[in-house]
Backbone as JSON, one array per atom type, in Angstrom:
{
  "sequence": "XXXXXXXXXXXXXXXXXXXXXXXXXXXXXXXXXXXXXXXXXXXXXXXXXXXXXXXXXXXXXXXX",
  "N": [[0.85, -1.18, 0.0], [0.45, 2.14, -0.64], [1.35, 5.28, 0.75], [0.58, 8.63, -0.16], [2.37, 11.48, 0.67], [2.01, 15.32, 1.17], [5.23, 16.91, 1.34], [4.85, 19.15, 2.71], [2.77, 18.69, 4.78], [4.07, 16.35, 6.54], [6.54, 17.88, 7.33], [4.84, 20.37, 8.61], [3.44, 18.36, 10.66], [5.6, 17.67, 12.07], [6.65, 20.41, 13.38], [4.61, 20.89, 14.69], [4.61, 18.67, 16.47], [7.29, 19.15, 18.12], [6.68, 21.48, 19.01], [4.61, 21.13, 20.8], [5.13, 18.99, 22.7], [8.48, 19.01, 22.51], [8.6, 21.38, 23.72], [9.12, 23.8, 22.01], [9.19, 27.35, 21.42], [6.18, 28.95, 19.7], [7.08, 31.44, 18.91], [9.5, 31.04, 18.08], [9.16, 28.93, 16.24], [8.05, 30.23, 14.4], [9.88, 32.13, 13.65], [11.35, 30.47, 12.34], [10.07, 29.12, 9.98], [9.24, 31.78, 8.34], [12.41, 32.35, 7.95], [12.71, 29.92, 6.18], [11.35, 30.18, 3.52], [12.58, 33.09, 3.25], [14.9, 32.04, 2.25], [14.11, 30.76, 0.32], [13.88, 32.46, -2.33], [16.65, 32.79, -3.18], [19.63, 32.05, -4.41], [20.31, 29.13, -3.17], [17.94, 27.94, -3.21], [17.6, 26.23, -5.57], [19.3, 24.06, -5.33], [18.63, 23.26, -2.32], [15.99, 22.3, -2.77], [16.64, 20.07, -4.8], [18.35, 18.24, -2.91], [16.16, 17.99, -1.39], [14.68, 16.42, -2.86], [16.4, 13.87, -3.77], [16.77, 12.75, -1.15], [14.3, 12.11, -0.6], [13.88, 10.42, -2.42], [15.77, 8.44, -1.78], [14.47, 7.7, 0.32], [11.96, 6.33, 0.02], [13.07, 4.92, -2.46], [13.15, 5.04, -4.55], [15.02, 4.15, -7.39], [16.11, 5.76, -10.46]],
  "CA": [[0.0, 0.0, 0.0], [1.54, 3.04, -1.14], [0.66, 6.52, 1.11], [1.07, 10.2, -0.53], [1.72, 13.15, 1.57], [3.1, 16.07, 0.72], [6.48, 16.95, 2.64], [4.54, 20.51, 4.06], [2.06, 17.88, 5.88], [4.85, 16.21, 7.49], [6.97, 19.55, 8.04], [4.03, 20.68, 9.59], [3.54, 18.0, 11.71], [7.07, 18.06, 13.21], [6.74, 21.39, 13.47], [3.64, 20.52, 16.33], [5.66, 18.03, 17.94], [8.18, 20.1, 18.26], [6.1, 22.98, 20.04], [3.7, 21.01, 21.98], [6.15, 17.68, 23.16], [9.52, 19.58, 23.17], [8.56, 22.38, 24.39], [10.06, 24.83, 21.56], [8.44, 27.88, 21.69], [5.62, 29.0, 18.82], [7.56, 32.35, 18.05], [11.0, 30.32, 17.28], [8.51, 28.3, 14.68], [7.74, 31.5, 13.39], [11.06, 32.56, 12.74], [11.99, 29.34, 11.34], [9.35, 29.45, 8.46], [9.95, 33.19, 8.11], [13.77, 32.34, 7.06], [12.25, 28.97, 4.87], [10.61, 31.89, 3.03], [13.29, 34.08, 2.6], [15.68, 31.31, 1.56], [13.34, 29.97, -1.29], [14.21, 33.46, -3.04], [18.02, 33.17, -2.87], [20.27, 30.87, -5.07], [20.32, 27.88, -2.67], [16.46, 27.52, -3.15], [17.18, 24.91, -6.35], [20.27, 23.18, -4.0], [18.13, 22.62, -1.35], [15.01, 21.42, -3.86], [17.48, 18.83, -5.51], [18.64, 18.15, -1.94], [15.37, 17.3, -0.76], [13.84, 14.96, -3.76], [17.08, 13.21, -3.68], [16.34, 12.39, 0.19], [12.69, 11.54, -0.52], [13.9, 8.96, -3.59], [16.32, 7.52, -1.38], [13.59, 6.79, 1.64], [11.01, 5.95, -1.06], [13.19, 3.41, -2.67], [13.43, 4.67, -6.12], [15.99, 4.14, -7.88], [15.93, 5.52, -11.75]],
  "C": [[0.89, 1.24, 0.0], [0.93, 4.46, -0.35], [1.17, 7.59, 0.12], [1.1, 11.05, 0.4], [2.89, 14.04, 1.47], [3.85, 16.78, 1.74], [5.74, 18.93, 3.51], [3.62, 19.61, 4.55], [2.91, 17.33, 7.07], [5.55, 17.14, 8.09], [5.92, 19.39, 8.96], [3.38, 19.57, 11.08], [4.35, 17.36, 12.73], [7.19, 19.29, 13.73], [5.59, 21.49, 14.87], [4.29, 19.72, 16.59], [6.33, 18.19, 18.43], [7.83, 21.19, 19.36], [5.16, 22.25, 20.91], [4.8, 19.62, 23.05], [7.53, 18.09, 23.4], [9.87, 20.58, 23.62], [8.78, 24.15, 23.64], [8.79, 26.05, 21.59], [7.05, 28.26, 19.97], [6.69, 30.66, 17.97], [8.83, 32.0, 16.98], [10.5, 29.89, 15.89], [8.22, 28.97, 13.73], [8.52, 31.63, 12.39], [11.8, 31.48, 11.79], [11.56, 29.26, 9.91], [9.67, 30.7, 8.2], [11.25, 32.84, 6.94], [13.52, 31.0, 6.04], [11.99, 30.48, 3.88], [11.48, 32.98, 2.35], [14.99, 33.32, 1.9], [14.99, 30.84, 0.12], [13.46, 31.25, -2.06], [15.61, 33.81, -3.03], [18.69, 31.75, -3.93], [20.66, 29.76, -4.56], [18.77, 27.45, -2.55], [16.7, 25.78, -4.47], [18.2, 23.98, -5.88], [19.43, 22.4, -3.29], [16.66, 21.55, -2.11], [15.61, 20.32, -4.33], [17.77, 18.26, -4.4], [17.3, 16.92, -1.47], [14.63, 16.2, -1.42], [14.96, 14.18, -3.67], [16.71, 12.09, -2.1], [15.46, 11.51, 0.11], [12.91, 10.12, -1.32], [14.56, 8.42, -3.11], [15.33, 6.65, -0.25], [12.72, 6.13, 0.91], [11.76, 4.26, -1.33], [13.31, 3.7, -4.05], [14.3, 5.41, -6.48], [16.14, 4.38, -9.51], [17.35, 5.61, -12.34]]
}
């Protein structure tokens, strides 16, 4: 059985386990998306994009 979910679902729900289970605060989470945000307009936005499907196709399992 194969799930889909797209990686801002999970983000987002590390991002609550994070603030309610380790305590971090909600403004820190702020600033964290904030600087997501102002990195995706900077020349390590298609780095980190290649970065992260690489990641995903290695946990996935596919191999092309």
């Amino acid at each position: 059985m194969t799930v889909s979910l797209p990686l801002v679902v999970v983000l987002g729900v590390v991002a609550w386990a994070a603030i309610k289970l380790l305590g971090v605060r909600l403004w820190i989470a702020v600033v964290i998306a904030l600087f997501g945000f102002w990195v995706s307009h900077t020349f390590l936005a298609p780095v980190i994009e290649s970065g992260t499907r690489s990641g995903v196709d290695v946990v996935n399992g596919n191999h092309e």
